[in-house]
N, C-alpha and C positions, 0 to 999 in steps of 0.2 A: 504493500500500500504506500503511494506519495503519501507524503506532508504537507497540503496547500495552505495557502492564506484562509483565512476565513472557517477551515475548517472544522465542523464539531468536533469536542471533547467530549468524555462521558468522566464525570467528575465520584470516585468511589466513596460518596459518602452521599446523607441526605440532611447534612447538618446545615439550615441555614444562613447561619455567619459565616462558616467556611464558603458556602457558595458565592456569597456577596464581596467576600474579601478577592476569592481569587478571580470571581468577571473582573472586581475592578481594576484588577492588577492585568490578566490577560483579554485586554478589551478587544482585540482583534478575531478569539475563536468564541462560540458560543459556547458556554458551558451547562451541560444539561445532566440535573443527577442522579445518578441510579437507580432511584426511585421513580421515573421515568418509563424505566425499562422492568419495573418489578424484580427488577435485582435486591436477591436477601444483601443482608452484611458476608462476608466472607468471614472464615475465622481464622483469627488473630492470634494464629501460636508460634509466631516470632518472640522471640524475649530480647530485640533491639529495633528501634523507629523502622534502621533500612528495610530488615526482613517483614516486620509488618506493612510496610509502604509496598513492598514489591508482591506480595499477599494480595493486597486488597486491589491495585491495578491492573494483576492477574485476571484477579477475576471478573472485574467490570470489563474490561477488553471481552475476556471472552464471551459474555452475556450478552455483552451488547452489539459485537462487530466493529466498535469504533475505538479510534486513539483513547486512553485513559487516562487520565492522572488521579493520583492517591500519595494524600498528606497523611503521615503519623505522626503527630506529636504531641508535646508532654511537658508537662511540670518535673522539674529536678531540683529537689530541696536536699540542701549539704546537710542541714541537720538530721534527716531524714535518711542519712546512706542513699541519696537518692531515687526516695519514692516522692511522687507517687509514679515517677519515670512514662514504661508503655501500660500501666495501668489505669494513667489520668481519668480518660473518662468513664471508668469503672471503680475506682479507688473505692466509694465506697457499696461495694457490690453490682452484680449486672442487673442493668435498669433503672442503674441510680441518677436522680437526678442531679442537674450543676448546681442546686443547693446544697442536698445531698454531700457531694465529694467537697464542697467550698467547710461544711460545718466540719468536716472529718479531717479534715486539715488544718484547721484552727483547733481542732480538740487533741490533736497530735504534737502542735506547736504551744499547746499551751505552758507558760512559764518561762520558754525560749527567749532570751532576749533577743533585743534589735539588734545586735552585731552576727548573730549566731542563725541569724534569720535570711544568709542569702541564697539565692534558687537561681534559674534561669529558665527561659522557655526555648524548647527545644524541637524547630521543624523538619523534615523529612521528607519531600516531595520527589514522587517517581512519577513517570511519564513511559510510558508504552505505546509504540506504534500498532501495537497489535499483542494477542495473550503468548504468542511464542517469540516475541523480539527480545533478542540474544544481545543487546546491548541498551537496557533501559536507562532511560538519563536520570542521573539520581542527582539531583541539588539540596543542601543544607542551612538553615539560617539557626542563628542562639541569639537570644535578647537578653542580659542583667540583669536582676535585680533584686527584691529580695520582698520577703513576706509580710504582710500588714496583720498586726491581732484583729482587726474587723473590716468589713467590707467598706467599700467607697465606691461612687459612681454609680451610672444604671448603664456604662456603655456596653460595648463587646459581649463574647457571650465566657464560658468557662470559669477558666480562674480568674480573670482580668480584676474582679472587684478586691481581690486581694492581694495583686500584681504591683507593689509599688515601683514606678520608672524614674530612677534617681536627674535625669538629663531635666526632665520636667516636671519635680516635686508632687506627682499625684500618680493614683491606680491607675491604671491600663483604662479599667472602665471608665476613667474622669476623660481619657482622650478624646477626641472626635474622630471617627473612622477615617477619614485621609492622611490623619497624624499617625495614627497608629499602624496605619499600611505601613509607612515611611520608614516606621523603627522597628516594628515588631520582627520573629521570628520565620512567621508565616510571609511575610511582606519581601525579608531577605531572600528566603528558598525563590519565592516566587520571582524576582528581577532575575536571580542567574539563572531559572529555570528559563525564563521567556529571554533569554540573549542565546541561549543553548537552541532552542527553539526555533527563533528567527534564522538560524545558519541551517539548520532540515527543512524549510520552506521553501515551496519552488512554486512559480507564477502562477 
């Protein structure tokens, strides 16, 4: 299969924010998400971002007949031995919601001080031309920062309300989503995903 301009994507998730972050970042291909196509989740028995991202691209490709991409990422709290890692959005059990895992994290950190409190957010985005492409482009982003004892903000979705970004004195969720593209973890994968991108496009 070419790689044209314009082309669709089939995006392996059905998470809202992720969708909106990454049309906004890849405005040139339409992204349409697996849910779409009645595509279940695939399961996620990688125990690192890459192997879950390559996972889940796998299998949207194959479901759907079209280019994929699949982000995994995750919260890494040092105080924490680095959970809640590729657990994040199950941290606290499957089905759990992002309150859920935000309470379970503050109930984990609690007593921690503020110096002992720093994490980072960690993304993972693979791109598949197809479910048997033998050389899938895999791009990385890490964003700083470090844990808040209570939430802040109504923006982003996930951990952001507990996300503090020291460049800009406030959580993730106080951002406005064109700020947060700019700096975030998700925002980094995604510009070297789409410069990797634009050089396999042909007219």
């Amino acid at each position: 299969m070419r790689f044209s301009k314009h082309q669709k994507i089939v995006l392996a998730s059905g998470n809202p924010g992720k969708i909106r972050e990454i049309q906004a970042i890849l405005a040139d291909h339409p992204i349409v998400p697996q849910s779409d196509f009645s595509i279940s989740d695939a399961e996620e028995t990688g125990t690192t971002f890459v192997e879950n991202a390559i996972i889940k691209a796998r299998h949207a490709a194959r479901h759907s007949g079209l280019p994929a991409i699949a982000d995994d990422s995750g919260l890494v709290v040092d105080a924490l031995d680095g959970a809640p890692g590729v657990y994040s959005a199950r941290y606290a059990g499957l089905g759990s919601s992002d309150l859920d895992n935000l309470r379970k994290l503050l109930k984990e950190l609690d007593g921690v001080p503020e110096a002992q409190r720093s994490a980072r957010f960690i993304c993972v985005l693979v791109f598949m031309l197809n479910a048997d492409d033998p050389t899938p482009v895999i791009a990385e982003g890490i964003w700083e920062g470090r844990i808040l004892t209570r939430p802040a903000g109504s923006n982003g979705f996930g951990y952001d309300p507990v996300f503090w970004v020291p460049t800009h004195h406030c959580a993730s969720a106080e951002l406005q989503p064109e700020v947060k593209n700019a700096l975030s973890h998700r925002g980094q994968a995604l510009r070297s995903l789409t410069s990797t991108l634009k050089a396999k496009e042909t007219a």
